[in-house]
N, C-alpha and C positions, 0 to 999 in steps of 0.2 A: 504493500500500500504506500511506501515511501511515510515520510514523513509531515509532509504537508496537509494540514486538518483545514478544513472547507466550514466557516461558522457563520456564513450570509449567504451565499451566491455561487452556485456552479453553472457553466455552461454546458451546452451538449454535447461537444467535441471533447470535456474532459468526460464527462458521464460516460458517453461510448466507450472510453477508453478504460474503462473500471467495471463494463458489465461482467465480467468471472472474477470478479474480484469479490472472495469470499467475505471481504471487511467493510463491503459498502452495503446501505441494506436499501432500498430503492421502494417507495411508499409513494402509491396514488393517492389523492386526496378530491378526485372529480365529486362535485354535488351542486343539484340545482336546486336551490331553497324553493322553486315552484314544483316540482317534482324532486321529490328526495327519492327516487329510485334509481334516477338517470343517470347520476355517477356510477353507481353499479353496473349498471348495461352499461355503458361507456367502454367502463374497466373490462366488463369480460368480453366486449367485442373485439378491441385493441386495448394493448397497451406497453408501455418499456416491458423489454424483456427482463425477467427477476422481481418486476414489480412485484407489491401484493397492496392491498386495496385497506385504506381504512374510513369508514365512516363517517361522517362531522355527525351526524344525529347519535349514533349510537358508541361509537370508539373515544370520539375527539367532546364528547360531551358526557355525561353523567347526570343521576338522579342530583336534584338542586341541596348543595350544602348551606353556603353563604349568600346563596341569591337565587332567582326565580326567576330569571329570564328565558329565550327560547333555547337558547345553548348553555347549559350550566357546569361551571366548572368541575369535571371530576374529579373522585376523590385522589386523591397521592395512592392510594392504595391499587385504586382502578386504573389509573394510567400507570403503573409500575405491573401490571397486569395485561392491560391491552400492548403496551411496549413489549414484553419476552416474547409475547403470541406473535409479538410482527417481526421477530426476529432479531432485535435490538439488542449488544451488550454493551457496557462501556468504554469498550475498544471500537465500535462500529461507527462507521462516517455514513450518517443517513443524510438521501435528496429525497424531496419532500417534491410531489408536483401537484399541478390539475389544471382547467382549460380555461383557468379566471384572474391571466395573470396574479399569479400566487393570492389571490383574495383571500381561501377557503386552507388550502397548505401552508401558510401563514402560522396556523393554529397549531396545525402540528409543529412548526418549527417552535412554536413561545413555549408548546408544552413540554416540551424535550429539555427545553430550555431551564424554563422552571425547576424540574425536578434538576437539576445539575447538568444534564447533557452537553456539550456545547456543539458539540462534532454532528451539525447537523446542521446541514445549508438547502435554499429556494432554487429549484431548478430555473435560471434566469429563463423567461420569457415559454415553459413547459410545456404542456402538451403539442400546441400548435406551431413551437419551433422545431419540436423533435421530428415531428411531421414532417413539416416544411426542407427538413434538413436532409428529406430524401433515407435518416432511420429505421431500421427493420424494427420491426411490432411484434407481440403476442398477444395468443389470442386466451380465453378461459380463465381459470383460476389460479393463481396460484399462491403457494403456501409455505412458510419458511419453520425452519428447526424451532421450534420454543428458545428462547435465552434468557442467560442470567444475565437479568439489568437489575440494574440496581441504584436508587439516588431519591435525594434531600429535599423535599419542595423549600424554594424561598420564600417562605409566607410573605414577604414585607413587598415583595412582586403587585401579590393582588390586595386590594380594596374592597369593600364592600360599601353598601349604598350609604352604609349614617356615616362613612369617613368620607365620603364625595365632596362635601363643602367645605373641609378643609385644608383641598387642594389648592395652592395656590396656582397652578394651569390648569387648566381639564380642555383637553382635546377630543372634540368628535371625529371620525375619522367617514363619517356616511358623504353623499352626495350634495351638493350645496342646498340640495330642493328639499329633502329630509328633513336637512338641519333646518332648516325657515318655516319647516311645517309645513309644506305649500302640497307635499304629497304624503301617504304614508302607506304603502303597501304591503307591510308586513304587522303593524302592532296597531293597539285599538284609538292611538292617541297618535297623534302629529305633534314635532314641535321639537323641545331639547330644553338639555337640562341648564338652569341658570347661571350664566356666568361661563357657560363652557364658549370655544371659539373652535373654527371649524377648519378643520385641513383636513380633505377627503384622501383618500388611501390612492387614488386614481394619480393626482397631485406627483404621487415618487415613481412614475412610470412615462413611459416614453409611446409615441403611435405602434409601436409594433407589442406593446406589454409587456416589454422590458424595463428593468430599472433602470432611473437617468444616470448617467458617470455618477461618479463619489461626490465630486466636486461642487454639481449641481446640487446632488441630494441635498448636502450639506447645510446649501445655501438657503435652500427652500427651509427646511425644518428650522435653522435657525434663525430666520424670519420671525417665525411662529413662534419659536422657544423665549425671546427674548432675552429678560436677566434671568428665568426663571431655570432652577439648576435641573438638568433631567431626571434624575433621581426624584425627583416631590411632583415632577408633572406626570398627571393621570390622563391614561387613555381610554376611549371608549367607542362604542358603535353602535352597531343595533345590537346585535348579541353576543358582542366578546370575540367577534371572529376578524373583522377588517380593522378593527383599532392592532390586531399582531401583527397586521402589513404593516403599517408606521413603525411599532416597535420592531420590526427587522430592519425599515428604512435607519431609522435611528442606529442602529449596532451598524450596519452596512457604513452610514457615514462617519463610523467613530464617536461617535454620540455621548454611547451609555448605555444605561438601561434605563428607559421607563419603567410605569407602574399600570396594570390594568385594571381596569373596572371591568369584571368578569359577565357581570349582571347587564351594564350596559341600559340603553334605552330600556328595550323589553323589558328589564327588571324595574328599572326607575318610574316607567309608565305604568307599572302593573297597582302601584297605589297610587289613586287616585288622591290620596292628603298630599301626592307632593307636589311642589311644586314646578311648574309647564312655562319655558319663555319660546317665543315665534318670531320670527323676521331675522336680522342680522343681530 
């Protein structure tokens, strides 16, 4: 495997070059929140060879601990669980993909992350470059050895909703039309939470759904960041999934590490005593 560990961003000429390579572990991540079957058909029609397939509803999500939104953070237990079944040990350099420029693989990479992982980078620009790049497919299911993974969640990572107001940033990471309240197609309430400000996850990507240079990224995010130090700035989304693109864009730029709001809209909107802000 050489020496060189992959902790943001791989592309597909080095991925080719690591498919028999016993130390890479190679994890689809295709799903479409309007059909949540369709990543699975996806997966088992095509896909990287060695792949194997995980979830966002059911792997990369779990029964609700600290929050109640539509994706809830699983337990440490449960992702140190679904991690061995995908073949994952703490020697493994896992590429994380799917067809949404990394929106939904995102998730896998923060939870990897989390529990201690680091060896675990975004296939830049994934499914539809590997395509594009004239790459041979597999077809069906496949399945990897169980492994001993093993690792530490960071609890001070995630937030929960009664420590949201004591962020001094809070980043929504949705579409500008979301945050304004102007549309809401997934949750019962339109709108965002007070005080937050909004850099859409779309924002650290280039027309092809690749991430922009370093350089760029950089400059973007630190716009946003202002004096606010990254560590105390909270990220969020609709359900914990596209605020982890940011938090990759961040580590990707040298950044740091943000902190997530796991719960997200969907959770914040799910009581109605809290409080709703609309427009810019």
């Amino acid at each position: 495997m050489g020496s060189r560990q992959f902790k943001t961003l791989v592309d597909v000429d080095t991925l080719a070059r690591h498919l028999d390579d016993p130390h890479w572990v190679i994890v689809d991540c295709r799903f479409d929140l309007a059909d949540t079957g369709a990543g699975r058909r996806a997966y088992q029609d095509a896909h990287i060879p060695g792949a194997v397939y995980a979830d966002l509803d059911h792997d990369l999500s779990g029964p609700p601990l600290s929050d109640h939104g539509r994706h809830p953070m699983p337990s440490p237990a449960a992702l140190i669980d679904t991690f061995r079944r995908l073949g994952i040990t703490s020697a493994s350099q896992v590429v994380a993909y799917d067809d949404a420029a990394g929106a939904i693989a995102a998730r896998l990479w923060w939870l990897l992350r989390y529990l201690g992982h680091t060896r675990v980078a975004l296939l830049d620009g994934g499914w539809q470059v590997w395509r594009e790049s004239g790459l041979t497919s597999a077809g069906g299911v496949e399945n990897c050895a169980a492994a001993d993974f093993h690792g530490q969640p960071r609890a001070r990572w995630l937030v929960t909703a009664t420590e949201v107001d004591q962020a001094p940033l809070l980043i929504d990471a949705r579409a500008p039309e979301r945050f304004r309240g102007e549309i809401e197609p997934l949750d019962p309430v339109a709108g965002h939470i007070p005080g937050a400000v909004n850099y859409s996850y779309a924002l650290n990507l280039d027309r092809d759904g690749c991430f922009l240079p370093r350089t760029e990224l950089r400059a973007r995010l630190l716009d946003v960041l202002g004096d606010t130090p990254v560590e105390e700035t909270v990220f969020y989304c609709g359900s914990g999934v596209t605020a982890c693109h940011n938090l990759l864009a961040l580590a990707h730029a040298d950044l740091g590490a943000g902190r997530l709001y796991a719960g997200s809209w969907s959770d914040w909107c799910g009581d109605r005593s809290r409080p709703v802000a609309r427009g810019t």
